[in-house]
C-alpha positions, -999 to 999 in steps of 0.1 A, spaced: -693 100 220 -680 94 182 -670 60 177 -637 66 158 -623 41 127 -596 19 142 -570 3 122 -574 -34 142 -540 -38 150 -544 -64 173 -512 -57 203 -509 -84 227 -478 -62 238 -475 -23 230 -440 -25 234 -425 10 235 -390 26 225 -375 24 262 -348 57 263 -326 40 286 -301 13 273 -308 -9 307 -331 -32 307 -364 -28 327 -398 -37 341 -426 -34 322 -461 -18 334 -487 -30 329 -517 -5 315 -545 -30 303 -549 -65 310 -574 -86 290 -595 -55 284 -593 -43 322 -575 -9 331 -550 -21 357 -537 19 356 -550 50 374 -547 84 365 -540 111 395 -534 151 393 -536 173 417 -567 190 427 -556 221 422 -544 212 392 -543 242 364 -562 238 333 -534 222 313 -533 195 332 -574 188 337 -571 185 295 -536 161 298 -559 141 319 -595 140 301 -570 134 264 -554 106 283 -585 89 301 -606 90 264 -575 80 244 -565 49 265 -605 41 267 -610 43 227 -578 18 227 -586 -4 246 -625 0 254 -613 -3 293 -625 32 313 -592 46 328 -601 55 368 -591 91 378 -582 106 411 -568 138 425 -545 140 448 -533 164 480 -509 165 510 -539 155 531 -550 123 511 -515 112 495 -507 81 520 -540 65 519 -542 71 482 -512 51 472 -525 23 504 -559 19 485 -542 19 448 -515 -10 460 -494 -20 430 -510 -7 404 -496 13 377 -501 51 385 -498 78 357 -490 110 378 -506 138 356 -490 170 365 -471 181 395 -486 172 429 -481 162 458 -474 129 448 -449 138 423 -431 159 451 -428 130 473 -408 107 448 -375 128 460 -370 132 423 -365 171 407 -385 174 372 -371 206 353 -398 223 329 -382 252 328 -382 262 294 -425 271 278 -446 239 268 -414 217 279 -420 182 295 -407 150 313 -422 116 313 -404 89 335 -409 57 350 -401 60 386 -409 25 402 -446 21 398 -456 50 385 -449 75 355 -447 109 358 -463 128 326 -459 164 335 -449 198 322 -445 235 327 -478 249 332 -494 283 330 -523 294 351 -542 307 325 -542 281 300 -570 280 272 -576 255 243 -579 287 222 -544 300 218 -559 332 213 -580 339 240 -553 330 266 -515 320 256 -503 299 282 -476 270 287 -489 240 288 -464 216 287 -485 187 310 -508 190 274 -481 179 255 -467 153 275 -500 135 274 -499 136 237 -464 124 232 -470 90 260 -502 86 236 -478 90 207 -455 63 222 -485 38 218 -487 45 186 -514 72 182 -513 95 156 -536 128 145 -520 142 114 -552 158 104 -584 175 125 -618 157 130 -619 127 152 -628 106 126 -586 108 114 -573 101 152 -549 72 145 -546 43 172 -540 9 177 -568 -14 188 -554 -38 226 -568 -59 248 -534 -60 268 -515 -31 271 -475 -32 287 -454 0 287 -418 -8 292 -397 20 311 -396 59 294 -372 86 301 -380 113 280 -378 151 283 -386 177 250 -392 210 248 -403 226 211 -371 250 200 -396 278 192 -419 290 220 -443 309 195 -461 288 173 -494 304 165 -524 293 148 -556 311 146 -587 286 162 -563 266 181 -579 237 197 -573 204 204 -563 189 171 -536 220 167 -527 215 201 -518 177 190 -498 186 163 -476 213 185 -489 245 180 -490 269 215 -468 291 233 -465 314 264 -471 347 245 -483 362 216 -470 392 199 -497 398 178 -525 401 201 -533 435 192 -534 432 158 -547 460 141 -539 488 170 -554 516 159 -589 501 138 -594 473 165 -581 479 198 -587 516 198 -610 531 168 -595 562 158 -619 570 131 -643 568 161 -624 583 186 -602 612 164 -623 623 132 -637 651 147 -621 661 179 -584 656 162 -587 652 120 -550 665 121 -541 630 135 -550 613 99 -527 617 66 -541 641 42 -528 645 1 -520 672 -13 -556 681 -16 -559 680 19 -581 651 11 -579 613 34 -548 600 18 -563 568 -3 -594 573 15 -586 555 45 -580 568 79 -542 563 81 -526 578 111 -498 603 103 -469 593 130 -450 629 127 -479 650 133 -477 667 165 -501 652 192 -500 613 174 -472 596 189 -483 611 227 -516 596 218 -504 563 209 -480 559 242 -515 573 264 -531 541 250 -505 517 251 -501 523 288 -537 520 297 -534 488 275 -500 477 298 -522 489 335 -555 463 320 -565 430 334 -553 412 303 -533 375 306 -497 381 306 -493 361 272 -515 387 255 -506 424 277 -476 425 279 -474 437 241 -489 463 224 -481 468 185 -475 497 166 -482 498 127 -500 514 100 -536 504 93 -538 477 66 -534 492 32 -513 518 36 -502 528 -3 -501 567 -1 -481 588 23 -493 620 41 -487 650 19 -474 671 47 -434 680 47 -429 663 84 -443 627 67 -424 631 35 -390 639 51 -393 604 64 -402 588 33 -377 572 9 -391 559 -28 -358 553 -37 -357 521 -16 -380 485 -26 -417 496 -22 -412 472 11 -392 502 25 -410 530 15 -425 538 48 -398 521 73 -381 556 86 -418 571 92 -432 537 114 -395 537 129 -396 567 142 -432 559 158 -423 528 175 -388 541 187 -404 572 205 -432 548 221 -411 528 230 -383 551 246 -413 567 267 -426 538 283 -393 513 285 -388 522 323 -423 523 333 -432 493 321 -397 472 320 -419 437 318 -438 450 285 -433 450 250 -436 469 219 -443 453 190 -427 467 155 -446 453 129 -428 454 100 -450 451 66 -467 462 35 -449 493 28 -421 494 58 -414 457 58 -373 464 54 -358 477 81 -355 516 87 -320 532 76 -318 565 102 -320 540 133 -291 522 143 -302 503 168 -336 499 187 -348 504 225 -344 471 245 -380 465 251 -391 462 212 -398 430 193 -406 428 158 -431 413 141 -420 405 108 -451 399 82 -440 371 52 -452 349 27 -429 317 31 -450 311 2 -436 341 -21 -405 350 -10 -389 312 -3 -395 294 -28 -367 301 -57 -331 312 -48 -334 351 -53 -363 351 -28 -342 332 -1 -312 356 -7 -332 386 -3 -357 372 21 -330 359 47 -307 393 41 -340 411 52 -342 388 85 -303 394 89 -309 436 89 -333 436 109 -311 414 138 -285 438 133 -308 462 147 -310 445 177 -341 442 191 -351 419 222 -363 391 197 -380 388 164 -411 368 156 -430 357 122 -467 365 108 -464 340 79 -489 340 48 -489 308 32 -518 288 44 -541 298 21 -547 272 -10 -568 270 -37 -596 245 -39 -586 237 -77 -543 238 -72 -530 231 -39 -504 251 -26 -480 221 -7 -447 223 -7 -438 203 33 -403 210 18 -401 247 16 -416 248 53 -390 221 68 -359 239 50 -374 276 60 -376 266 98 -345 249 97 -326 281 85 -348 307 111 -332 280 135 -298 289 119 -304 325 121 -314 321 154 -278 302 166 -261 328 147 -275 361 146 -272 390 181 -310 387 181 -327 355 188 -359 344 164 -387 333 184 -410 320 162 -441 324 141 -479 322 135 -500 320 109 -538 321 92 -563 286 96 -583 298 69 -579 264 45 -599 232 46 -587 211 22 -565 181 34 -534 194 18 -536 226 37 -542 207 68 -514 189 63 -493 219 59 -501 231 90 -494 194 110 -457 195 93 -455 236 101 -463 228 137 -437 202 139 -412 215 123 -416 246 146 -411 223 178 -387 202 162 -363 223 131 -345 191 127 -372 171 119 -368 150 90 -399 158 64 -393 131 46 -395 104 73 -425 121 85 -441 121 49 -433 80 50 -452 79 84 -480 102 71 -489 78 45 -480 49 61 -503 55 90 -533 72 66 -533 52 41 -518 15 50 -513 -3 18 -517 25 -3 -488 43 11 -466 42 -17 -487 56 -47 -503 82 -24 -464 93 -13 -459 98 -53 -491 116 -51 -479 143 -26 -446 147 -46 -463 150 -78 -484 179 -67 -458 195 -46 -433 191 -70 -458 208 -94 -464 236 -73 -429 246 -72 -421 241 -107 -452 269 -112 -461 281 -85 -489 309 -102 -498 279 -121 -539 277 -121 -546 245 -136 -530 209 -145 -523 202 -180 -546 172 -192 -514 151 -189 -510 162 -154 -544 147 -145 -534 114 -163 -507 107 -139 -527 117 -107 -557 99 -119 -531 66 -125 -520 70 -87 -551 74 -73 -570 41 -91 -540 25 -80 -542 35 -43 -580 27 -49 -572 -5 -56 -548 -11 -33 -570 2 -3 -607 -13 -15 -626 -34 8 -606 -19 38 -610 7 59 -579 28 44 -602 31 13 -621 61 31 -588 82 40 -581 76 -1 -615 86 -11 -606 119 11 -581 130 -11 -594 113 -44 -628 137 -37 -608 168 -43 -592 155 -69 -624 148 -84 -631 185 -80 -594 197 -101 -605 170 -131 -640 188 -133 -620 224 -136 -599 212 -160 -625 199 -181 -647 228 -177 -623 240 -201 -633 221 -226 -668 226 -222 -664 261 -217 -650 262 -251 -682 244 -265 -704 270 -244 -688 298 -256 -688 284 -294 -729 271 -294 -740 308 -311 -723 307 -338 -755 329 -356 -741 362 -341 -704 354 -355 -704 377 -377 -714 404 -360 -691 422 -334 -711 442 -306 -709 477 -302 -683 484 -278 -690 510 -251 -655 518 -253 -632 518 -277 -595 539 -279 -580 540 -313 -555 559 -302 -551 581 -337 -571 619 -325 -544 644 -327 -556 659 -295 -520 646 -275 -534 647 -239 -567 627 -247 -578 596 -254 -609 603 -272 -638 573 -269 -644 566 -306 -676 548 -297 -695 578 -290 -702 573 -257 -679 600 -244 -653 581 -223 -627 599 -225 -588 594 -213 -563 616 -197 -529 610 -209 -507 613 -183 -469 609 -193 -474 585 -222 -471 593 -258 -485 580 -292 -455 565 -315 -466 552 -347 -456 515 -342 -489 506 -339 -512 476 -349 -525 502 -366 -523 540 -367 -510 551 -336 -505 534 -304 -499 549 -270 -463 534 -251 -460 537 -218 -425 537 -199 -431 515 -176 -427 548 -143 -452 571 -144 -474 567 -175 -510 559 -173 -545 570 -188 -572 581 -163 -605 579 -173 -626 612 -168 -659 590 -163 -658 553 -144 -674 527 -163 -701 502 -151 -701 470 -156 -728 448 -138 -736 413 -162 -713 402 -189 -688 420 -202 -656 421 -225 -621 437 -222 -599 437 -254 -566 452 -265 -537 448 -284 -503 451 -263 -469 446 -272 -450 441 -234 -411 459 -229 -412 435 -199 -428 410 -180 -406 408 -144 -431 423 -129 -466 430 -123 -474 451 -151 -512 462 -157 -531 469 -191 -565 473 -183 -575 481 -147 -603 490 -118 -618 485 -82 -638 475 -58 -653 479 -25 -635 451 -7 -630 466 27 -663 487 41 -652 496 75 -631 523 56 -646 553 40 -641 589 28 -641 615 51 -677 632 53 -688 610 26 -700 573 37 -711 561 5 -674 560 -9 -651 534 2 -617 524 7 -609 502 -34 -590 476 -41 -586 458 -77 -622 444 -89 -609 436 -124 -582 436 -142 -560 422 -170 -520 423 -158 -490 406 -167 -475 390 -138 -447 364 -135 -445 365 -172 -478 355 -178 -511 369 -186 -539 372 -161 -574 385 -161 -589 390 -129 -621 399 -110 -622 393 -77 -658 385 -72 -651 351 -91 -613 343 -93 -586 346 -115 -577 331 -149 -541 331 -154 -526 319 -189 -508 283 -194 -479 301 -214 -455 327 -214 -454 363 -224 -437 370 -254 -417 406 -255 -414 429 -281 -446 415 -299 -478 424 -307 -504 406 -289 -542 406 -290 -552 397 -255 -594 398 -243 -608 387 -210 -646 375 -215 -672 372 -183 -705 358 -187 -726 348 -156 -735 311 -165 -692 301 -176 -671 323 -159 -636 338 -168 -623 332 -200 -591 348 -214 -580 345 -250 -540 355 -265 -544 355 -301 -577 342 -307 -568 311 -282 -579 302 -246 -552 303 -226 -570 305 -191 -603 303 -176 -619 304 -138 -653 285 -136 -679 298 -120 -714 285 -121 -731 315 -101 -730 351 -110 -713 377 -91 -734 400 -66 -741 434 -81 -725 465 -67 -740 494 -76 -720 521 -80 -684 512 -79 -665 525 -105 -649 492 -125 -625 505 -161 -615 535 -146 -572 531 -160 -552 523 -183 -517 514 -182 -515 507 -145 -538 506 -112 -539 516 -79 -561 545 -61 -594 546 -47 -627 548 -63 -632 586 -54 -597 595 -69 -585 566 -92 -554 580 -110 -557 613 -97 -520 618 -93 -493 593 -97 -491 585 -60 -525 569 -62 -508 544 -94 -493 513 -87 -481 483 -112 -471 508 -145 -475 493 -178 -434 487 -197 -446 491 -238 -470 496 -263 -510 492 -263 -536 498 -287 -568 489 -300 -587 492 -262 -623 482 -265 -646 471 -233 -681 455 -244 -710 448 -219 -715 420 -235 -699 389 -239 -682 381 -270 -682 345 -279 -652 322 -288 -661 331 -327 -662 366 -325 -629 367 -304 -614 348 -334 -630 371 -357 -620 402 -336 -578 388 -336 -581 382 -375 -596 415 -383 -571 437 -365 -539 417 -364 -511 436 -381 -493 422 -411 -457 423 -387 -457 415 -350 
């Protein structure tokens, strides 16, 4: 067993917040290192309460280095149990037989609710408990609210687990251990808080629930393969383009097509008649397949389109209509099951042509607290959203949230935004006709900071009122003893950062100054102590956002070492002047026959020189009629002068492979493409991106109406590297080289993205992202240029007016 840090707080007396305003006698727990307390469930006890009592029996040993004894309990034993135990203090685990004979009713009744209360010599720690309760939320969702009352008498002596690993459990050290009366009864206000990998730790901070909405995630890939099941027997079930092609080369299912829907309810009721636990059957969810950008061709699909709505409502009438008609066929049949309307990607508003929906749906509502919440226009339009869709009345609503993810090298923590976003679905809750149930989320972070966030999620989810501040104080307090005060700055500095940019990429040099100034001084506060390793904890991945930062600067030096080759610029094996007089091509001046399509855009003679190609910002684009390559280093370059910048708005643009499992139909060796490169304007600023290494985003705004020489740079031993005007603006370190892909298409646009790799800008249903303005001068290298020659280049081409 791990010997765990303790923070030798030496308690003659743990004297404990007492509920009731009488006084009372104290029990006594531990006595000069000697348990003087027994532990006694039931023996048919359910699992919730087997884990109340092995987190009990460990926690109180590591405390106090006493073993706690354990018993069970029955009808049959119960008198010359409590003979043998005499006077000592009993902690009744769970509900049993002993419990029933106090004469005293414990109400539970709500999921994961609990009491604890000293009745005479004994205290009863028990909850509402499911009979198929699991560590792992998400093999079996089941109350246990015995759990959680174990956790909160542990809290009560003053242990703590703000983050996972056993090696950050927080308790005080006692030789003697007195617990004066408790009278407490909780229940968490949301009764689905999901976290993927649920165990103990998650468990501790408050994460559970009797259900789980989202159990069959992914329907019609996971649950039931229709590409397996439906490609040959029933192709009609898919969408098709106009070229009765797979729309976007994925096997989307086309809801109006005769034969789909019947399908769909076939399956859902053989799902409803399986052995699964109740938390988990008792829903089955109806979407589209992830990545659904292109409609079915077909009239049916169309007529229940609507592209005059946000792109998050495209598709809302045409999934509507699906999960209305499921569940309208099975609502009787099945009056104790569920449908789930998962409301994202492309029909994450509500539908319009339904006015209300059948009694036995519940929608799952996909959002990024991270996105939408954290100015004022995204709370306006993110809590209208959540208002339409009560208005449509479904049985309840519950939250898939996307905001756990952080960057090693800029950590996404705002503990703010999440209090004041639970606090208002709470408010919703009270005061819409449909009650808000709760959420879950992704565990796919590490760092600290994102650990954290989930610890203050969970609480907040239990408790909406919880003050984040006070529990910020405690945090730091507890973790880091006398270097609370400049580690609290610390967590404000980089939250407050966050918010103030929240695309931001990197902290400026004077950024670092001040974090590096509050970590020597927790360092300093904290040496020769064991707080000092909780510090180190943090100051380690601080360490790691210096060394970014000042990759920068040696990036710079890298990049700048050949200066022989300054001179001469490398043959591009691209290059679009822009000034043929053919109007529908973009002839490849460099000879090497790549060729554009012009589609919708026109040449204008404001130009950095000749002619340049504008785009309107809708429907204008440039498809390549041959993909490029690019497999080492490589180079993209243009000259652009932006219309606007509110939006993500794409200059230079391709794929990749990112999702195998999909594929084109007949065809294995195409797959379903995503962006592998590009360089975009998005939130005002400038990006370059390639997925296989990161994204390098500028440090400055984008300035409209001017022309601007903007290249992105790759080389295998720096990294990214992207350069406005002959400066570096942004860079992604990365010391190892991408994996090759051979044969996925990457330069393949111009002027927007979107597509697949088989039919990248075939039409302008497969576009996304349009460029707003003017762009000229396109070369792409496979090579990299070095800082020198991207001076050279700017200075060579920049026009004598911006």
């Amino acid at each position: 067993m791990v010997l765990l840090r303790k923070l030798f707080i030496t308690l003659t007396t743990a004297v404990l917040l007492c509920t009731q305003s009488v006084a009372c006698a104290s029990l006594e727990l531990v006595a000069d290192g000697e348990a003087t307390c027994v532990i006694v469930s039931a023996e048919d006890a359910p699992g919730a309460v087997a884990e109340a009592v092995t987190t009990l029996a460990t926690t109180l040993q590591r405390m106090t280095g006493s073993e706690i004894p354990t018993h069970v309990v029955s009808q049959s034993n119960l008198a010359e149990l409590k003979k043998s135990l005499g006077d000592r203090t009993v902690l009744l685990v769970g509900r049993s037989a002993w419990t029933r004979s106090l004469g005293e009713t414990f109400t539970t009744d709500k999921p994961d609710s609990f009491v604890i209360k000293t009745v005479g010599q004994q205290v009863v720690i028990l909850g509402n408990d499911g009979q198929e309760f699991h560590r792992n939320l998400e093999k079996k969702p089941s109350s246990a609210g015995t759990l959680y009352a174990a956790q909160r008498f542990l809290e009560e002596l003053g242990v703590r687990w703000y983050l996972p690993g056993e090696q950050n459990l927080i308790y005080p050290a006692a030789d003697d251990l007195v617990l004066d009366n408790l009278d407490i009864s909780e229940a968490p206000y949301f009764p689905y808080r999901m976290t993927e990998g649920s165990k103990t730790w998650r468990r501790w901070a408050g994460y559970g629930g009797d259900r789980d909405p989202w159990s069959t995630r992914h329907s019609f890939e996971s649950l039931y393969d229709w590409k397996e099941l439906f490609t040959k027997s029933n192709p009609e079930f898919f969408c098709m383009n106009d070229a009765n092609r797979l729309s976007n080369n994925l096997y989307h299912i086309a809801f109006a097509h005769e034969g789909v829907v019947e399908k769909i309810i076939e399956q859902a009721r053989a799902y409803f008649q399986s052995r699964k636990p109740d938390g988990k059957g008792r829903y089955f969810l109806v979407g589209g397949n992830d990545y659904f950008m292109e409609m079915c061709a077909c009239d049916e699909c169309q007529a229940l389109t609507d592209y005059t709505r946000p792109d998050n409502g495209w598709f809302s009438d045409y999934i509507g209509q699906a999960v209305v008609r499921v569940a309208e066929a099975l609502k009787d049949e099945f009056p104790d099951r569920r449908i789930v309307y998962l409301a994202y990607e492309h029909y994450q508003l509500p539908p319009t042509k339904i006015k209300q929906l059948p009694s036995n749906v519940v929608v799952l509502l996909a959002q990024s607290r991270r996105m939408l919440y954290l100015d004022e226009e995204g709370k306006r339009d993110g809590y209208q959203m959540i208002r339409d869709w009560q208005a449509l009345r479904p049985e309840a609503i519950y939250f898939c949230r996307y905001y756990m993810w952080g960057k090693k090298t800029m950590p996404w923590f705002f503990p703010h935004v999440i209090a004041d976003d639970i606090q208002q679905m709470k408010q919703l809750n009270e005061q819409g006709p449909t009650p808000i149930l709760g959420e879950m989320h992704f565990g796919y972070g590490t760092n600290w900071w994102f650990r954290l966030s989930e610890y203050i999620t969970a609480r907040c989810l239990w408790n909406p009122d919880l003050d984040v501040d006070v529990l910020l104080n405690e945090f730091c307090q507890d973790f880091f003893g006398p270097a609370a005060k400049p580690m609290r700055r610390y967590l404000d500095f980089i939250e407050q950062s966050y918010l103030e940019a929240p695309d931001k990429t990197r902290y400026t040099m004077e950024d670092l100054k001040a974090m590096r100034q509050m970590l020597d001084e927790a360092r300093t506060l904290a040496s020769d102590s064991d707080w000092a390793a909780r510090v180190e904890v943090v100051a380690h991945d601080f360490d790691a956002i210096e060394d970014q930062a000042l990759e920068g600067q040696r990036l710079l030096a890298s990049m700048s070492s050949d200066t022989s080759q300054a001179s001469v610029i490398p043959a591009p094996i691209l290059e679009y002047t822009f000034d043929n007089s053919i109007s529908e091509v973009a002839q490849d001046d460099s000879g090497n026959k790549h060729h554009g399509m012009i589609v919708g855009a026109r040449r204008v003679s404001q130009s950095v020189r000749g002619q340049a190609i504008h785009f309107d910002g809708k429907d204008d684009y440039i498809k390549l009629r041959t993909n490029l390559q690019l497999d080492g280093a490589y180079t993209l370059e243009a000259w652009v002068r932006p219309g606007q910048t509110d939006r993500t708005r794409l200059i230079l643009g391709e794929l990749e492979d990112v999702y195998t499992p999909y594929h084109v139909f007949g065809s294995p060796a195409q797959h379903h493409a995503w962006d592998r490169l590009s360089v975009s304007i998005r939130g005002g600023r400038m990006n370059f991106r390639d997925s296989g290494l990161g994204l390098a985003r500028s440090d400055r705004d984008v300035v409209t109406g001017q022309w601007q020489h903007v290249v992105g740079v790759y080389t295998p031993t720096v990294g990214l590297s992207l350069f406005v005007n002959g400066e570096l603006v942004g860079y992604a370190v990365r010391s190892a080289e991408r994996s090759a892909k051979a044969a996925i298409p990457f330069i393949s646009i111009v002027g927007a993205t979107g597509g697949t790799s088989s039919r990248y800008g075939d039409t302008i249903a497969d576009c996304r992202g349009f460029f707003t303005g003017e762009i000229d001068e396109v070369r792409v290298y496979d090579q990299a240029l070095s800082v020198d020659q991207v001076v050279q280049r700017y200075e060579q081409t920049k026009p004598a007016t911006p």
